[in-house]
C-alpha positions as CSV (number, residue, x, y, z in Angstrom):
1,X,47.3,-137.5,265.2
2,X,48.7,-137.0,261.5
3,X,48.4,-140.3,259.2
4,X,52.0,-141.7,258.7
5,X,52.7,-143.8,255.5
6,X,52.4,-147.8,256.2
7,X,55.4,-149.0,256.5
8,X,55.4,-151.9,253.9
9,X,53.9,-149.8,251.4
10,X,55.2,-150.2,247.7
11,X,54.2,-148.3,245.1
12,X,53.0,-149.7,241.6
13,X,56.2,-148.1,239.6
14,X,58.5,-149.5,242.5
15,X,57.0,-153.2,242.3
16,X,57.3,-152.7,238.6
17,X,60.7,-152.4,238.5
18,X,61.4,-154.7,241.6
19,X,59.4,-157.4,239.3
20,X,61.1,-156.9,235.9
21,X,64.4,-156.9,237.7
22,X,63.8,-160.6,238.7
23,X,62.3,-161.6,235.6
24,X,65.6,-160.2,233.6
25,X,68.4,-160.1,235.7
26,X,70.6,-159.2,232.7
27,X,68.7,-155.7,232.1
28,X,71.2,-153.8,234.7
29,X,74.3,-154.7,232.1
30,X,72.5,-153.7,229.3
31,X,71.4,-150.6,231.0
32,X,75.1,-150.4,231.9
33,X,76.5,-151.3,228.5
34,X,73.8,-148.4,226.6
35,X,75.3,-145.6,229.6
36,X,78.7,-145.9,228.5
37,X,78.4,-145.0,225.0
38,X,77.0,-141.7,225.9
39,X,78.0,-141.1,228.8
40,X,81.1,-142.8,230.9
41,X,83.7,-141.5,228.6
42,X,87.6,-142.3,228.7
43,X,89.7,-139.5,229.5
44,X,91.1,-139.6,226.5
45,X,87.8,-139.6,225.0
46,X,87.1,-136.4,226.9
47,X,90.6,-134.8,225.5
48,X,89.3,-135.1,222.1
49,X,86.4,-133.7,222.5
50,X,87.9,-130.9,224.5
51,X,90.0,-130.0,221.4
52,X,87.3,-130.3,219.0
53,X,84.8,-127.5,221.4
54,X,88.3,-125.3,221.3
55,X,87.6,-125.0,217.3
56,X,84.3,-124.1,217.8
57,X,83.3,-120.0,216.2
58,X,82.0,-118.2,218.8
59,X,78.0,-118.3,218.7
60,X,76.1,-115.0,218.6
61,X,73.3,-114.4,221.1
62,X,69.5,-114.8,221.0
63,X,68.9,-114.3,217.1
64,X,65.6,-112.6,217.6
65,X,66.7,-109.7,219.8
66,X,68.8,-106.6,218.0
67,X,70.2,-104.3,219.9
């Protein structure tokens, strides 16, 4: 018969977490607040950068390898 997990197993990382999320409940906004500077941009955020990649120069290839 093959050993199945126990079924109220937690691991350390998980009660971690689990614990730190009681003890500040405030750490998901922040965690939310720090996400969107980087990363959830405005559309219009994304249209500016969009033009700004368009005036790129074309890169060259691996600079180690001549043809």
């Amino acid at each position: 018969m093959p050993l199945l997990p126990a079924r109220h197993y937690e691991s350390e990382p998980t009660r971690f977490i689990r614990e730190l999320l009681q003890r500040k409940p405030q750490l998901m906004d922040d965690m939310r607040k720090g996400r969107a500077i980087f990363w959830d941009k405005r559309p219009s955020d994304l249209k500016e950068e969009r033009t700004m990649d368009e005036g790129q120069l074309p890169q060259k290839g691996y600079e180690y390898y001549y043809l």
